[in-house]
N, C-alpha and C positions, 0 to 999 in steps of 0.2 A: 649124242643120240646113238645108240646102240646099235646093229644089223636086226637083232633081234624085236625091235619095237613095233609097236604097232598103232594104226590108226585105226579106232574102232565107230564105222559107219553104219549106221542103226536107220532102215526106211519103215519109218512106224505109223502108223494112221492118227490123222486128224479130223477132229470133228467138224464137217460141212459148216457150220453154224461158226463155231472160232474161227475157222478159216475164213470167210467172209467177214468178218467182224475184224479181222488184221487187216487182209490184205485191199480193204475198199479203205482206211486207215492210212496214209502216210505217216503220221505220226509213229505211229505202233509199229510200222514198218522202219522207221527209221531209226527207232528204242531198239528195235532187236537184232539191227543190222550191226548198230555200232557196239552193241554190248555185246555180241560175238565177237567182233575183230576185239577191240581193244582186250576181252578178258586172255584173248590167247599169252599174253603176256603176265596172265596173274589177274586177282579179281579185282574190281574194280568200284571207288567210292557212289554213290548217287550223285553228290556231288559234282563227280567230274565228268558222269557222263552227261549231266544235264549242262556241265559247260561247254561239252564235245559239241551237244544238238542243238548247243545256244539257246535251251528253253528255261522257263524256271521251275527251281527245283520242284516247288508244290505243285506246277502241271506232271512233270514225269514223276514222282511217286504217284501221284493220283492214276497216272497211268499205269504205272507195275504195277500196284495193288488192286487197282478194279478191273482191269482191263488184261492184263500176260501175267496174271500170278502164278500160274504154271510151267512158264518160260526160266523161271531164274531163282535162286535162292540165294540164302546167306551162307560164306562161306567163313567170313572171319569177322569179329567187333573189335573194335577198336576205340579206349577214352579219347579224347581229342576235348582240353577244354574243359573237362568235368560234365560233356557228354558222350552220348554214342553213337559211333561212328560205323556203318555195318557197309562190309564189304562185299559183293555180288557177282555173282556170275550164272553163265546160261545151267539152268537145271540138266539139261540134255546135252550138252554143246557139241555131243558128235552124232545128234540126229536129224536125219532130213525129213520131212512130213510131207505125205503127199494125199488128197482127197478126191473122193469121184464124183466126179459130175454128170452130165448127161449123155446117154448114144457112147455108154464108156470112154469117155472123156477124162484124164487124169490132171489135177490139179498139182502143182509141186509149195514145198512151204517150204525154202533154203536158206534159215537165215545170213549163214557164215558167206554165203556165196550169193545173197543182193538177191534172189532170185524168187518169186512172188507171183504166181499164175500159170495158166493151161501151160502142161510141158507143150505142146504144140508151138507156143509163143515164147517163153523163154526159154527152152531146155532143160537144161542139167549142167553141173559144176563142171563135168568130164567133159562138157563139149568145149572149154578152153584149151584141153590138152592136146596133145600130138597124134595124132595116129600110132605111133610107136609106143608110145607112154599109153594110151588106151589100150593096146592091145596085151603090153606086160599088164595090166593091172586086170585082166577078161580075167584068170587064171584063179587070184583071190574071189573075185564074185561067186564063180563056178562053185569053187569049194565051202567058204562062206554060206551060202545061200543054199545048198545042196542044186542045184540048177544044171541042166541039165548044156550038155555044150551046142544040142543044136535045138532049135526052136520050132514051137509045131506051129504049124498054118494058120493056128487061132490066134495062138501066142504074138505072130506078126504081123497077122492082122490088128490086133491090138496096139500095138506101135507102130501101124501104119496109120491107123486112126486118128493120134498123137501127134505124128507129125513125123516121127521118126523113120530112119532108113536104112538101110546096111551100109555098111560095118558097124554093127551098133557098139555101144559105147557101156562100157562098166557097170552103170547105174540104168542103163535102159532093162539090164538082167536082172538087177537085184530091186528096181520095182514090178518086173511082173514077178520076182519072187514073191516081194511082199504082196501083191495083190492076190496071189493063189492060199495066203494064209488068214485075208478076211474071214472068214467062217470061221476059222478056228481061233481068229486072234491074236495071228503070232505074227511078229515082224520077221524084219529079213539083215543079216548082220552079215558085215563085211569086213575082217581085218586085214588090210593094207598097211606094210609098211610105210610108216614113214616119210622114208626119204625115197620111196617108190612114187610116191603120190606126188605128181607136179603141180596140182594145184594148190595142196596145203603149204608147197615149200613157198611158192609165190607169195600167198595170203598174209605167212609169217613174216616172211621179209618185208612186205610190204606194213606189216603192222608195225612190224619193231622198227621199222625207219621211222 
């Protein structure tokens, strides 16, 4: 992997409606947790991820198709047999979705990072990392997100509301970015290196083990 690489992290909105439709779901949660990790390695058969979740196979297509067809696409076919064999991965795979609820309340949707409900209650991916490692990665947000380096009173209050607190955390910046771009409908993009990011290096290791 290059110095030069990047990890491109997109906080994009999700519809209230899909979002309660996954995340009150384990199953669907569980379809989009493993089909993030395992694709980091390359995409992945239906097959094998429904041997992964131990279900059968005609419940998870029935669920990719009526239920996350927006989640995932086909990346390669493959004969197998004198049928077809289509291989899959996350449509998005480097975005995190987050939705609003009540009394500005923010909702997170992580699939790669397990993570599924009010930031207040589960957080963000960055809160595994170091203090030190969050703070080399504040630098990419700032610039990334156009974001400003200090936060106004509204802005903290907003992530006091949340749950969160100082020294905020990479992704606490780059969702009130993306929440300042509701109206106009623009996300908020983040490229991180790499091998800056200690949460992806973990994710990967641990996937490829």
């Amino acid at each position: 992997m290059s110095a030069s690489s990047s990890c491109r992290i997109e906080i994009a909105h999700i519809d209230p409606e899909a979002y309660t439709a996954i995340v009150n779901h384990p199953l669907r949660k569980d379809i989009l947790r493993s089909l993030y990790r395992m694709a980091l390695s390359g995409p992945v058969s239906k097959q094998k991820l429904a041997d992964e979740l131990s279900i059968d196979y005609h419940q998870l297509v029935y669920q990719l198709n009526d239920h996350l067809r927006e989640f995932w696409k086909v990346v390669e076919e493959q004969k197998v047999r004198g049928t077809r064999m289509e291989l899959i991965a996350p449509a998005h795979p480097s975005t995190i979705y987050i939705a609003l609820g009540r009394e500005r309340s923010v909702n997170v949707f992580d699939p790669l990072a397990n993570l599924f409900g009010p930031l207040a209650k589960v957080g963000t991916r960055c809160d595994a990392c170091s203090p030190s490692d969050a703070s080399r990665c504040m630098r990419y947000v700032h610039n990334g997100c156009a974001c400003t380096n200090s936060l106004s009173a509204s802005e903290k209050d907003v992530l006091k509301a949340n749950g969160r607190s100082s020294p905020y955390r990479p992704l606490d910046n780059a969702i009130l970015c993306a929440l300042k771009g509701i109206s106009s409908g623009e996300s908020c993009v983040v490229d991180i290196p790499c091998e800056g990011c200690a949460f992806l290096r973990k994710t990967i290791k641990i996937s490829l083990d």
